[in-house]
N, CA, C and O atoms as CSV, one atom per row, in Angstrom:
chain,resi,resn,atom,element,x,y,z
A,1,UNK,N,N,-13.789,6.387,-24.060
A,1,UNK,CA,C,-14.831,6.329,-23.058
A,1,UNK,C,C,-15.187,7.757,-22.663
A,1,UNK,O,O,-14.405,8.693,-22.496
A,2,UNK,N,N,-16.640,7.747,-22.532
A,2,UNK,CA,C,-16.776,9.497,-22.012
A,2,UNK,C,C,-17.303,9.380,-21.100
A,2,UNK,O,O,-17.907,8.375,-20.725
A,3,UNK,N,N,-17.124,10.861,-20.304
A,3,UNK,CA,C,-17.010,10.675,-18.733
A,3,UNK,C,C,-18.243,10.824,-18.453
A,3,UNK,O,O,-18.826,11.817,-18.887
A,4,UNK,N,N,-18.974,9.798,-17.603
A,4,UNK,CA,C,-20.377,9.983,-17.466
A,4,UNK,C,C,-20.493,8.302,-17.696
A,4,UNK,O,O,-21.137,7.590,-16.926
A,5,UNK,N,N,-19.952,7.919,-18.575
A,5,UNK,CA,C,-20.456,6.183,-19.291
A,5,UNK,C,C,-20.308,5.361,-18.050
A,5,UNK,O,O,-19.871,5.872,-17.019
A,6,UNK,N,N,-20.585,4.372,-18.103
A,6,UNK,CA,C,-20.440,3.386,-17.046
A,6,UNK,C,C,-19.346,2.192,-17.199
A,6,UNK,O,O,-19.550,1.111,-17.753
A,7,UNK,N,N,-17.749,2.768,-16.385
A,7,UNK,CA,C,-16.690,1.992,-16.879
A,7,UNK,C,C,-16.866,0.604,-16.256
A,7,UNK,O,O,-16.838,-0.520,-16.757
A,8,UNK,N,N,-16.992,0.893,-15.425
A,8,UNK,CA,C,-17.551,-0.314,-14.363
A,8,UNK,C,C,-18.058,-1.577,-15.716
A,8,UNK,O,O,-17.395,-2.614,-15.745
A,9,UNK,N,N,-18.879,-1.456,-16.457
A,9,UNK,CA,C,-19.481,-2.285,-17.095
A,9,UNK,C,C,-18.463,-2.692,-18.404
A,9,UNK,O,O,-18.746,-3.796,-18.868
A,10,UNK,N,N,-17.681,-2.213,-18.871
A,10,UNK,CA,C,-16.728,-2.323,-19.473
A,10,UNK,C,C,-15.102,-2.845,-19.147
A,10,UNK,O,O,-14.082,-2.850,-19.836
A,11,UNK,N,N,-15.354,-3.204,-17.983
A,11,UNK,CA,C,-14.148,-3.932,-17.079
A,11,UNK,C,C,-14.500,-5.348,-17.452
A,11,UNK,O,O,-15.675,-5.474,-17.796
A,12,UNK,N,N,-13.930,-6.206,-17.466
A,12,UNK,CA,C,-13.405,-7.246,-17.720
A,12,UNK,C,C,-13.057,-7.795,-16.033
A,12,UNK,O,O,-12.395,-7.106,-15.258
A,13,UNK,N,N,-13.545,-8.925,-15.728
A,13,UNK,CA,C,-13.250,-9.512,-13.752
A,13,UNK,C,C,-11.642,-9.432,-13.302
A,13,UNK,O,O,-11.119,-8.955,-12.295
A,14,UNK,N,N,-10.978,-10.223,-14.690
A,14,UNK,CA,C,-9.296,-10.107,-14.370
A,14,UNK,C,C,-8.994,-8.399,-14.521
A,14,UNK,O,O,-7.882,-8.096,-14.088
A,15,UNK,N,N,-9.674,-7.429,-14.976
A,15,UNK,CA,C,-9.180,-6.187,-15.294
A,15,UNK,C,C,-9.893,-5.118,-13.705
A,15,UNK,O,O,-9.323,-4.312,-12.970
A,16,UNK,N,N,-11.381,-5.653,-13.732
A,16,UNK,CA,C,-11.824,-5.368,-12.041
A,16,UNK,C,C,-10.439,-5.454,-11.133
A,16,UNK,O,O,-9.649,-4.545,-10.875
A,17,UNK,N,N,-10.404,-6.926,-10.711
A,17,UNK,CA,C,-9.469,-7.395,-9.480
A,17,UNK,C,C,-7.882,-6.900,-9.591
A,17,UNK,O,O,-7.233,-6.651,-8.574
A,18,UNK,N,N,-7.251,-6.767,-11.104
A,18,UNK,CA,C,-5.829,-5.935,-11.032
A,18,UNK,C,C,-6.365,-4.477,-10.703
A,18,UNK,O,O,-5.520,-4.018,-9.935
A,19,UNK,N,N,-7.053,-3.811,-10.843
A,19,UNK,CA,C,-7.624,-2.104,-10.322
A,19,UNK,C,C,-7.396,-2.560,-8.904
A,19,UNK,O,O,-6.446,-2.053,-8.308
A,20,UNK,N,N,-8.161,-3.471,-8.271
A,20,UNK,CA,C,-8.417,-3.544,-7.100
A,20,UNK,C,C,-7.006,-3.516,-6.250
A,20,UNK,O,O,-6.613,-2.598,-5.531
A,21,UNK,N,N,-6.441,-4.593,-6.487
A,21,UNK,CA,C,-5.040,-5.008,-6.238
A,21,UNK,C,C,-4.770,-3.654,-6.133
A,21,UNK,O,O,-4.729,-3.224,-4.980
A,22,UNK,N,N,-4.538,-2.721,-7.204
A,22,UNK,CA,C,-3.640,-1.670,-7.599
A,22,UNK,C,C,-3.719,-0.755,-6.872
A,22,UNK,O,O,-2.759,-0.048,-6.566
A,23,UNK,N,N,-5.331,-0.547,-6.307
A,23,UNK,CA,C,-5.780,0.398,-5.620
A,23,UNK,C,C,-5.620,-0.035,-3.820
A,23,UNK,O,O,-5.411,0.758,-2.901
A,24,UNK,N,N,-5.750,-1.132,-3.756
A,24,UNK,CA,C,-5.691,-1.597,-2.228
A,24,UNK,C,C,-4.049,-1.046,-1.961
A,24,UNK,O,O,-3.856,-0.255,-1.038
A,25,UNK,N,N,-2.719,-1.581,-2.948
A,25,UNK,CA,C,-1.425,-1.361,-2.102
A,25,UNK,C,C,-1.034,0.002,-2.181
A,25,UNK,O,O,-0.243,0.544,-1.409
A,26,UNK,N,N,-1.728,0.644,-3.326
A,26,UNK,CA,C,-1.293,1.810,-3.027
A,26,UNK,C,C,-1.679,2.981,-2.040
A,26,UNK,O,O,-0.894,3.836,-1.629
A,27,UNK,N,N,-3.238,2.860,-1.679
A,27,UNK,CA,C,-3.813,3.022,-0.634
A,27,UNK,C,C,-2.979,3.012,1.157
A,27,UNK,O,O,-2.775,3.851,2.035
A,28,UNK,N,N,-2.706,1.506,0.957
A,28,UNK,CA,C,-1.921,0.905,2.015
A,28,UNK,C,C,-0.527,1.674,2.340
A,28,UNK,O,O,-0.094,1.999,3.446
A,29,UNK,N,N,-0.022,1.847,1.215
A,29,UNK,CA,C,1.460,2.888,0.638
A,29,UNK,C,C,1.057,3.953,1.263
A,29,UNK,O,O,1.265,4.088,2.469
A,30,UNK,N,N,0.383,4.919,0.488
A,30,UNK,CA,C,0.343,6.115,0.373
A,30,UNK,C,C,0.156,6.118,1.985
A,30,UNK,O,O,1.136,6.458,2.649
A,31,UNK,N,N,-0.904,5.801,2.579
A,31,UNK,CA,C,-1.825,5.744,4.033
A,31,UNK,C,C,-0.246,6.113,4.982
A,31,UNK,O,O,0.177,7.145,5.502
A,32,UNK,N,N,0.437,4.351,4.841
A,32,UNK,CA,C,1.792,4.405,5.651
A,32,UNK,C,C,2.527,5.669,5.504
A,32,UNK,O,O,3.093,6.055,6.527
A,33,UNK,N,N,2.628,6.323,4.561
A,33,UNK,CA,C,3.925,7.307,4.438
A,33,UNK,C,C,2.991,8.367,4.925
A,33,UNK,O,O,3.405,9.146,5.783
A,34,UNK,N,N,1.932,8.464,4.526
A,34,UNK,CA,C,1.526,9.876,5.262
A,34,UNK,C,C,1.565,10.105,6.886
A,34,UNK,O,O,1.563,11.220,7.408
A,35,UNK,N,N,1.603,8.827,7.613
A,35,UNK,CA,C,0.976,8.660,9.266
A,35,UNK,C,C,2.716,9.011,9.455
A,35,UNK,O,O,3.055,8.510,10.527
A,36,UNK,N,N,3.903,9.693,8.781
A,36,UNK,CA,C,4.889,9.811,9.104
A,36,UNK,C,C,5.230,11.259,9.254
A,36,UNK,O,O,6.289,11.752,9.643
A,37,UNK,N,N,3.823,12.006,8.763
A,37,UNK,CA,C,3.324,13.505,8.690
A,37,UNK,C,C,2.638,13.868,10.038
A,37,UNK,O,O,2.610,14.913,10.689
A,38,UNK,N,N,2.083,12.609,10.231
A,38,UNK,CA,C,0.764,13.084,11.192
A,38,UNK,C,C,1.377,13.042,12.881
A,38,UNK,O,O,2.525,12.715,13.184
A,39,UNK,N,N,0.712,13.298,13.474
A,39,UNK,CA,C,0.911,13.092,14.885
A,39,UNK,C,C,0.659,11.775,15.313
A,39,UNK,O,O,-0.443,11.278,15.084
A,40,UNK,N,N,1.636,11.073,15.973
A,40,UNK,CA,C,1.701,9.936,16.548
A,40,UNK,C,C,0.951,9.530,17.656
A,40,UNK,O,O,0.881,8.419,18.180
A,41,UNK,N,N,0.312,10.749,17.984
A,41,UNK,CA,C,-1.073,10.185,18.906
A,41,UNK,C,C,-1.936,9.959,18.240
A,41,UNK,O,O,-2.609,9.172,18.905
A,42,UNK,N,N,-2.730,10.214,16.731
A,42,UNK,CA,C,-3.895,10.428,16.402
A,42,UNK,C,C,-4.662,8.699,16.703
A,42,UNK,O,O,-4.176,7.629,17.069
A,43,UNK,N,N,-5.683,9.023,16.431
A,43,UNK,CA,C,-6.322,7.721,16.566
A,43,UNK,C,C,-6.481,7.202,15.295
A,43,UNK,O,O,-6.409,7.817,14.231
A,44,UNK,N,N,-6.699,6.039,15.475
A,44,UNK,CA,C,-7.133,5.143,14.059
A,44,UNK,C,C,-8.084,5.650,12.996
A,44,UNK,O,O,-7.943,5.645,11.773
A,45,UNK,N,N,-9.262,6.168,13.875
A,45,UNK,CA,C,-10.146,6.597,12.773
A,45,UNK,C,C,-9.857,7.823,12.343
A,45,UNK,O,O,-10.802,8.349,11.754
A,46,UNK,N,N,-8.644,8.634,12.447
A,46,UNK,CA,C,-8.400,9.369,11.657
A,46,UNK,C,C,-7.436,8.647,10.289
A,46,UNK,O,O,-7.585,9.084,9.148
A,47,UNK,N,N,-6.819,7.929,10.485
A,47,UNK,CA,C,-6.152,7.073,9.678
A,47,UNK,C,C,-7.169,6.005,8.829
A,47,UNK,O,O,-6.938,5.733,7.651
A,48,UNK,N,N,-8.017,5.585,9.375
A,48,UNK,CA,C,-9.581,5.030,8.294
A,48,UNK,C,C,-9.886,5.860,7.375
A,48,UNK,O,O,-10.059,5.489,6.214
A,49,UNK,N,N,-9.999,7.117,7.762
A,49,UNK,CA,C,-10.843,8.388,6.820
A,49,UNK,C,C,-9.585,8.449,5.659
A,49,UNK,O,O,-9.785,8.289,4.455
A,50,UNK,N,N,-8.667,8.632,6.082
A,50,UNK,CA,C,-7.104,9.259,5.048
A,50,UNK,C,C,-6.871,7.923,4.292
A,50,UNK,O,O,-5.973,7.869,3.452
A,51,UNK,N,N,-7.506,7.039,4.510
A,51,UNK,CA,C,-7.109,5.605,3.999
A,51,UNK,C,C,-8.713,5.291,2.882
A,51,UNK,O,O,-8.749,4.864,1.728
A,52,UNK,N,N,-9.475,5.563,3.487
A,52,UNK,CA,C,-10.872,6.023,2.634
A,52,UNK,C,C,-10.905,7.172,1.315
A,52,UNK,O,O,-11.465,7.007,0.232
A,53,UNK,N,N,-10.313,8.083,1.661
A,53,UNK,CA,C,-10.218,9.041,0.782
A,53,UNK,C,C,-9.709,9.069,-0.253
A,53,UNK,O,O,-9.935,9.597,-1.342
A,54,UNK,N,N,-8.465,8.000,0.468
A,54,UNK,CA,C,-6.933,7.867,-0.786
A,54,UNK,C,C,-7.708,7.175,-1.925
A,54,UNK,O,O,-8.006,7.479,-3.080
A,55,UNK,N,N,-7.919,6.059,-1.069
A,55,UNK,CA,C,-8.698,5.075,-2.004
A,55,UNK,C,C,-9.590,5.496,-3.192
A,55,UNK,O,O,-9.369,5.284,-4.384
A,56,UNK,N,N,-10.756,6.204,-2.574
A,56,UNK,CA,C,-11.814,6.690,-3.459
A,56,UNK,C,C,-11.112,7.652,-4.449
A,56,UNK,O,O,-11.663,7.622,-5.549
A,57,UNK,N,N,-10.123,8.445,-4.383
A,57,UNK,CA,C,-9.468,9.091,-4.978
A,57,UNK,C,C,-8.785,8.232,-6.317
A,57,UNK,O,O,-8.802,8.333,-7.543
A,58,UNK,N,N,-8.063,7.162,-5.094
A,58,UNK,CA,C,-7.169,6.643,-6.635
A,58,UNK,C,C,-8.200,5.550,-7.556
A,58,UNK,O,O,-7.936,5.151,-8.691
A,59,UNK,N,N,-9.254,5.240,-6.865
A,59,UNK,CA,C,-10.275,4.529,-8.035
A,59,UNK,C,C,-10.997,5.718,-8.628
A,59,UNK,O,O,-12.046,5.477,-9.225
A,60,UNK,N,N,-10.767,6.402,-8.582
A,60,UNK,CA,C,-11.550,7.175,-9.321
A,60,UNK,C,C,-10.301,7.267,-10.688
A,60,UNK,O,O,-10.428,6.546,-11.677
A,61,UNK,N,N,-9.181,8.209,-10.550
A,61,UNK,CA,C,-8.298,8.196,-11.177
A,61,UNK,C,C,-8.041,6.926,-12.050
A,61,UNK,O,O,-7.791,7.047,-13.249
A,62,UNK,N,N,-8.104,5.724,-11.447
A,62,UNK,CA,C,-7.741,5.003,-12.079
A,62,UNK,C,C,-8.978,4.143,-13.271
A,62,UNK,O,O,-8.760,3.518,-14.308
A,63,UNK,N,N,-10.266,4.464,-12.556
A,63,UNK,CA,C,-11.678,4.318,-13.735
A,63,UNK,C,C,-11.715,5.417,-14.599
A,63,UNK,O,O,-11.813,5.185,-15.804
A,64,UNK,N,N,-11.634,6.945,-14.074
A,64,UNK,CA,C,-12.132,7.650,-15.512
A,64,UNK,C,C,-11.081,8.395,-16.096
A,64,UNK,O,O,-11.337,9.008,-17.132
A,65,UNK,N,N,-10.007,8.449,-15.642
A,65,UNK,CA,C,-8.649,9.561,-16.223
A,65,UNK,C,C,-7.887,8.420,-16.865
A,65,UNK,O,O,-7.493,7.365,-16.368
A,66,UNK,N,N,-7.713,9.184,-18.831
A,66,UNK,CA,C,-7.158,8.328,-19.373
A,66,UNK,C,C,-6.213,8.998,-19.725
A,66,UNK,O,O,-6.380,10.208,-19.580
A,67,UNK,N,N,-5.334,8.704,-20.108
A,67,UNK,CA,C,-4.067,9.233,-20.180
A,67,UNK,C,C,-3.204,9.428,-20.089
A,67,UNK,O,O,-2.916,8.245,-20.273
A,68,UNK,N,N,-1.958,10.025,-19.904
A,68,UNK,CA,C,-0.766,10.274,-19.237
A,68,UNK,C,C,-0.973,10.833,-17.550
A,68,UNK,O,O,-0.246,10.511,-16.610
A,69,UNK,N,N,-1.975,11.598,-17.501
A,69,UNK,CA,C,-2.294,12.390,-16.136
A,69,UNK,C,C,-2.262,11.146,-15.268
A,69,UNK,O,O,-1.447,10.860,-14.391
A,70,UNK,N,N,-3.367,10.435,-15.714
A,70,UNK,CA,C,-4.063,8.710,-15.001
A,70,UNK,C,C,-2.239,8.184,-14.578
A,70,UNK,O,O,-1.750,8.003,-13.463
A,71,UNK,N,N,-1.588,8.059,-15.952
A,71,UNK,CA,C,-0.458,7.363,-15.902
A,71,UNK,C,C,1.189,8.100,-14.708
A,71,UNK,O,O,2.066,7.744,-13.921
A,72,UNK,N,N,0.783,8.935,-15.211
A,72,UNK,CA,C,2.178,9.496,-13.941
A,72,UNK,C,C,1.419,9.823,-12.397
A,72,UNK,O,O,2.288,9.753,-11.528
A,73,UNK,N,N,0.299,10.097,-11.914
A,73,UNK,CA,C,-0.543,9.824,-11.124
A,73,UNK,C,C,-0.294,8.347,-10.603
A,73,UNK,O,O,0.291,8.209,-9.529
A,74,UNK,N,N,-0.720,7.224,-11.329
A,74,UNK,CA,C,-0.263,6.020,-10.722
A,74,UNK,C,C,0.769,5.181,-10.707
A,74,UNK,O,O,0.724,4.155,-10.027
A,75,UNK,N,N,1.901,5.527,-11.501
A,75,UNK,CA,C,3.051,5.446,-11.634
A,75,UNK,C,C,3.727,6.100,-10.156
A,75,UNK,O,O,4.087,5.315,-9.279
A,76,UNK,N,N,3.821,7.139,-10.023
A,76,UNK,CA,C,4.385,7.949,-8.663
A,76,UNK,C,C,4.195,7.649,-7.264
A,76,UNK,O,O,4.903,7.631,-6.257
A,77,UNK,N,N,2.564,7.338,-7.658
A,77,UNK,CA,C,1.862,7.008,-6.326
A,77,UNK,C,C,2.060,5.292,-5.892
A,77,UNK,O,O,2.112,4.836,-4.750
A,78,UNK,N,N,2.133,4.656,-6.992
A,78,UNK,CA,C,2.411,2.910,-6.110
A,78,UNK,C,C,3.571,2.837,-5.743
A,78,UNK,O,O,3.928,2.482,-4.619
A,79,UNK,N,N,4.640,3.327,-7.102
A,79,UNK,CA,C,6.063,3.497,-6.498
A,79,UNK,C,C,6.041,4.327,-4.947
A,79,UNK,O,O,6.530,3.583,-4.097
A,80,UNK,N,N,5.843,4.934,-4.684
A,80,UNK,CA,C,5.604,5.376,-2.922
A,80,UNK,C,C,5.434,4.740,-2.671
A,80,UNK,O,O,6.271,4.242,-1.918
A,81,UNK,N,N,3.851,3.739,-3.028
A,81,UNK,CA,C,3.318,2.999,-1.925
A,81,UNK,C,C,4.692,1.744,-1.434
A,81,UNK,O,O,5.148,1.286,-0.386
A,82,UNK,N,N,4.910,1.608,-2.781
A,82,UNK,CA,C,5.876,0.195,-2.632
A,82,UNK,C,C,6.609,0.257,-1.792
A,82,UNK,O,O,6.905,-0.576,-0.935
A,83,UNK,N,N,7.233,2.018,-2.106
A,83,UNK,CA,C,8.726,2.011,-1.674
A,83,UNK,C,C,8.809,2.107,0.356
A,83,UNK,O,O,9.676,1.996,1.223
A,84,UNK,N,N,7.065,2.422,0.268
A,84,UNK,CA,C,7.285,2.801,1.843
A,84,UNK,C,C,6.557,1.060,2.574
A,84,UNK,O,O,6.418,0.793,3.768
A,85,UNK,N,N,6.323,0.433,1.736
A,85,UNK,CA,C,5.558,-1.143,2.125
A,85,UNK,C,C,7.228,-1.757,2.003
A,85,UNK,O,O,7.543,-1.843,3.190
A,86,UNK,N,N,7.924,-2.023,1.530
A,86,UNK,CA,C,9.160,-2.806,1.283
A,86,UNK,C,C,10.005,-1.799,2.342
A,86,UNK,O,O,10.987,-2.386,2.795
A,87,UNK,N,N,9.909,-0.934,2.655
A,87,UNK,CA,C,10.937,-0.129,3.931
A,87,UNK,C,C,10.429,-0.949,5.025
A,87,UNK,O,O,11.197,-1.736,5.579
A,88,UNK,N,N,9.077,-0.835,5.434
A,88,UNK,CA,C,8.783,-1.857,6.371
A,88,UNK,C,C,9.364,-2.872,6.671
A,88,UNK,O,O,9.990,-3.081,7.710
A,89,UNK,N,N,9.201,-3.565,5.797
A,89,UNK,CA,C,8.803,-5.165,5.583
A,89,UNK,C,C,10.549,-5.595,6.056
A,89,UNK,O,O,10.925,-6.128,7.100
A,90,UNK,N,N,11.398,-5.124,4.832
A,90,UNK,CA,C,12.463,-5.782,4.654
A,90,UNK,C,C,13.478,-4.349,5.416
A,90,UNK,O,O,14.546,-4.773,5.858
A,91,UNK,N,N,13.390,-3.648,5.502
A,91,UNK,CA,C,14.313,-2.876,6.549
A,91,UNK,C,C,14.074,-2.613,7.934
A,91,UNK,O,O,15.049,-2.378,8.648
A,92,UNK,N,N,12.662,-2.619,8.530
A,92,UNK,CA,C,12.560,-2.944,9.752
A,92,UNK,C,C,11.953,-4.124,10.183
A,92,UNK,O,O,12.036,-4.289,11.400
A,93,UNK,N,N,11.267,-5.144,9.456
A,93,UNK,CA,C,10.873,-6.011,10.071
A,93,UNK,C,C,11.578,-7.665,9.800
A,93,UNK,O,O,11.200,-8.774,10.177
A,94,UNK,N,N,12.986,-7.131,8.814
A,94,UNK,CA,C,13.702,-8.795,8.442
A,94,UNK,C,C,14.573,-8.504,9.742
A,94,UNK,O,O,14.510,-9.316,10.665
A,95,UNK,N,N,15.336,-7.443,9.847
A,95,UNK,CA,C,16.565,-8.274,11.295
A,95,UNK,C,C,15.829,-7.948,12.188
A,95,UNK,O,O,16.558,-7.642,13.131
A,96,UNK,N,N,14.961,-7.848,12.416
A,96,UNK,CA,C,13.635,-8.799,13.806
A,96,UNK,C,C,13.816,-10.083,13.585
A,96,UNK,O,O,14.339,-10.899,14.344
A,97,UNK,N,N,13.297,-10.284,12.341
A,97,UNK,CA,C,13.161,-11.494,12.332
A,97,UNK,C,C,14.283,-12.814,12.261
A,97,UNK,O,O,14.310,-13.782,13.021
A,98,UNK,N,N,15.208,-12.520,11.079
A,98,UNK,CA,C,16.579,-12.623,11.254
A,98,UNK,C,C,17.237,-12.634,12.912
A,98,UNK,O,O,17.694,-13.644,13.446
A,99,UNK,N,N,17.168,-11.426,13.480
A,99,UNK,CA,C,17.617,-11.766,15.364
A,99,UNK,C,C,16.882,-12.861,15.893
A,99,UNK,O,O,17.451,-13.913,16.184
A,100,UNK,N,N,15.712,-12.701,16.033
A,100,UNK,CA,C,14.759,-13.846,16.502
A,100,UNK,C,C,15.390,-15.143,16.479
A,100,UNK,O,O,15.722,-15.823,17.450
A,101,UNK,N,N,15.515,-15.406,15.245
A,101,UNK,CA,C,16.252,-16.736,14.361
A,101,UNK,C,C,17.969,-17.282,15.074
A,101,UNK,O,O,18.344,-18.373,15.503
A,102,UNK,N,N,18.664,-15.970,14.934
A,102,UNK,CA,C,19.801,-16.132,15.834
A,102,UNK,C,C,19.923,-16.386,17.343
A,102,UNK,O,O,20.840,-16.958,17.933
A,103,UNK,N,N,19.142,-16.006,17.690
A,103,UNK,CA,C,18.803,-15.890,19.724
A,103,UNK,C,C,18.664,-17.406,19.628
A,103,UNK,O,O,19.563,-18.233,19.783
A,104,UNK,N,N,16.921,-17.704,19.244
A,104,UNK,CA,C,16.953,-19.214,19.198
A,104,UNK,C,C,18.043,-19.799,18.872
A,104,UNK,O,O,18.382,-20.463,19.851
A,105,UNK,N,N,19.386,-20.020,17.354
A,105,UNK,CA,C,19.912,-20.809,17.589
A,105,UNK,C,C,20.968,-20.394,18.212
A,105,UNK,O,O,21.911,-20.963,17.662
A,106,UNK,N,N,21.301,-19.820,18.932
A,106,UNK,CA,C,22.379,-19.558,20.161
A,106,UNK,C,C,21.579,-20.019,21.531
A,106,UNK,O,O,22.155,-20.908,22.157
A,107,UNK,N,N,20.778,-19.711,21.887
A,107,UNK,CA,C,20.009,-20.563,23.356
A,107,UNK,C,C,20.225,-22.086,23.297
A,107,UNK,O,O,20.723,-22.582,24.307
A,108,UNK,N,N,19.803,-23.254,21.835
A,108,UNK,CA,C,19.703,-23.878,21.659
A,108,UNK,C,C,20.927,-24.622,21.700
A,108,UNK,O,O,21.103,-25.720,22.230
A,109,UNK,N,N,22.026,-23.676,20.884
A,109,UNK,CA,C,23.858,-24.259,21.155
A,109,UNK,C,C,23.820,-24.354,22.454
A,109,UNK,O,O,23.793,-25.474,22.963
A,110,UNK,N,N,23.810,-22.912,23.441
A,110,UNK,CA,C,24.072,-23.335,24.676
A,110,UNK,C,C,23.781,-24.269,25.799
A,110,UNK,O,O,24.512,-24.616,26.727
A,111,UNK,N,N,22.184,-24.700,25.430
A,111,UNK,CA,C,21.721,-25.640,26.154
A,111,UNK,C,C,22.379,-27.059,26.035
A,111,UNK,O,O,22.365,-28.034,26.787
A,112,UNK,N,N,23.056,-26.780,24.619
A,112,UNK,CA,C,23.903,-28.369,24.389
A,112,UNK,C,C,25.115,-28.235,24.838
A,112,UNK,O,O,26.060,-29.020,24.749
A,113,UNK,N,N,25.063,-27.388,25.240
A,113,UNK,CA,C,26.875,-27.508,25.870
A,113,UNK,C,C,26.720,-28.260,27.483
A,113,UNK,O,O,27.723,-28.477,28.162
């Protein structure tokens, strides 16, 4: 493909929507780990723009750079995204949820006593 052609038209819908996918979590990734740089006051729409940028960045990368560059580029970058989406998820937000679960059934023992 040469750069200039129109990849867009050469995508395939199942090959569109996995880009998309690919590009939304890593976006989401990258976005999270950076707001761990930034100042904890900033406002949202500074976090829209850095979340805009990423994006347009990694669709770009990921429509016209073929190669290994394209490939360790998005290789590096979802692994982040993942690694900082699954820190969330399952290291701060399961024993929330997990406690939650325990409180209820301990209130619930006690009320039967």
């Amino acid at each position: 493909m040469e750069f200039g052609s129109n990849p867009v038209m050469e995508l395939t819908l199942s090959k569109l929507l996995e880009n998309c996918i690919f590009i939304a979590i890593e976006t989401i990734g990258v976005t999270q780990f950076l707001k761990n740089f930034i100042k904890k006051d900033c406002s949202t729409r500074r976090y829209a723009v850095l979340s805009l940028l990423w994006c347009i960045l990694s669709a770009i990368v990921v429509i016209y750079i073929d190669g290994w560059w394209a490939l360790i580029f998005n290789v590096c970058f979802l692994s982040l995204a993942l690694t900082q989406i699954c820190y969330e998820v399952i290291v701060q937000a399961l024993p929330k949820f997990i406690g939650g679960i325990l409180d209820n059934v301990i209130s619930q023992a006690a009320k039967e006593k």
